[in-house]
N, C-alpha and C positions, 0 to 999 in steps of 0.2 A: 504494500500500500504506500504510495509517496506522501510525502512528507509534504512538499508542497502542493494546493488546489490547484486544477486547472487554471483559476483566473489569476491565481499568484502566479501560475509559471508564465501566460501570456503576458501579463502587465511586465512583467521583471523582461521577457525577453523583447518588449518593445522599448524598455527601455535600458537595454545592452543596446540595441540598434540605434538608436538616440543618441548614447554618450557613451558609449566603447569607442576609443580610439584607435590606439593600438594593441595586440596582441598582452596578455598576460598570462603567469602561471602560478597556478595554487599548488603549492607541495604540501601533503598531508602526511604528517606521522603520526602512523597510528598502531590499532595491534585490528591484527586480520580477526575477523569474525569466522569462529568457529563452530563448534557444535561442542567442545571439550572445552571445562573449565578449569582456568590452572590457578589455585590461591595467590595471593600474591602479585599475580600476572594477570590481572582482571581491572579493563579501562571499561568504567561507568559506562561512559558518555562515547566512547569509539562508533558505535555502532549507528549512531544516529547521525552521528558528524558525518559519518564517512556516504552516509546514502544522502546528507543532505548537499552536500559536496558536490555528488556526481550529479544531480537534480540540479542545481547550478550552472556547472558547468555544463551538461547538457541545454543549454538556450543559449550559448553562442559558442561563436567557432573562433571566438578571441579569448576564449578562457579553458587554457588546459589545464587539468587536473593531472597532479602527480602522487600516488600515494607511495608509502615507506613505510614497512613495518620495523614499530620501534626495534622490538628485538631482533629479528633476523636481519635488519641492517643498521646494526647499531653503530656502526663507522660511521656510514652517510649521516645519522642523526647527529652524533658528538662533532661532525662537521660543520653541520650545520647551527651546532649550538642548542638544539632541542634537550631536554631533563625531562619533560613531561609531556605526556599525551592524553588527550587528541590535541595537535600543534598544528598550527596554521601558516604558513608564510606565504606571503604576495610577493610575486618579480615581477615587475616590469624594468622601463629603462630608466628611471628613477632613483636616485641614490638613496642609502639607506635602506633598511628591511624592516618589515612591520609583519607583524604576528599575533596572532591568536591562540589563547591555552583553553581546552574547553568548548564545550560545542557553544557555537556561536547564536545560542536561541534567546528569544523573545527581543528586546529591543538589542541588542548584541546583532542580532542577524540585519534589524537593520543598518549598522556601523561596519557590518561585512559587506552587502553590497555597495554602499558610498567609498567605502575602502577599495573594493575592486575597480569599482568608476576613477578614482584616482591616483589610481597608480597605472589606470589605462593611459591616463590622459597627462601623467607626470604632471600633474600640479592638486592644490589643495583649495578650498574654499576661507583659509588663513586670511585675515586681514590684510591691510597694508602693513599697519605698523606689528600685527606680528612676525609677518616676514622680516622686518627692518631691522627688529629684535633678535631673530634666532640669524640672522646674518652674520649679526655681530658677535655669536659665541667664537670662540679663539679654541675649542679644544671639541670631539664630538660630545655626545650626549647620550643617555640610556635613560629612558622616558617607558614605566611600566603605569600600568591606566589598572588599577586593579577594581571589580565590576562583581555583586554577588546579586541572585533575583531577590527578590523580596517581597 
């Protein structure tokens, strides 16, 4: 059963067609969906990320999915900086990486698609002046946004 409605997937893929610009990729780490449970080795929230993921990126052809199983490629992950799963990261041609820990639901999912939108389109809805401001930082920055439902 999908995750997203009919008229969610149509609204969202007319507006991938609207404001996708260029090409992006979503990498997912996650833990594959099995039928055997292993103590210890049990991600909550994998299993919903991962289909809402490919539902997703199923409405445009500018948005590839990549998924990664934490543990059997746990190189790729410590690569990439991932500790926890289900992890999110957006490429585009945009500097910087922005991530996701956790499935990306309720108002979360929509701060994921605005997020895909702009990193289609390498730029942000940022002000002037806070552009003007984060110009001026002299050394990078690690900016965690920490988000619980309620």
């Amino acid at each position: 059963m999908p995750i997203l409605s009919p008229a969610d997937q149509e609204y969202l893929r007319q507006v991938f067609v609207e404001r996708l610009r260029d090409p992006i990729t979503i990498q997912l780490f996650t833990q594959r969906v099995t039928q055997i449970s292993i103590p210890g080795y049990e991600c909550a929230t994998c299993r919903e990320t991962n289909q809402l993921l490919e539902e997703v990126a199923a409405l445009s052809e500018k948005i590839m999915l990549e998924m990664y199983d934490f543990l059997q490629e746990g190189a790729k992950a410590r690569e990439a900086g991932v500790e926890e799963i289900p992890a999110i990261i957006l490429k585009g041609h945009n500097k910087g990486t922005l991530r996701f820990i956790g499935v990306p639901a309720g108002y979360e999912f929509a701060t994921l698609i605005e997020d895909i939108i702009d990193v289609s389109r390498e730029t942000t809805e940022l002000s002037p002046l806070s552009r003007e401001t984060l110009a001026k930082l002299a050394q990078p920055v690690h900016i965690k946004v920490f988000v619980t439902p309620t």
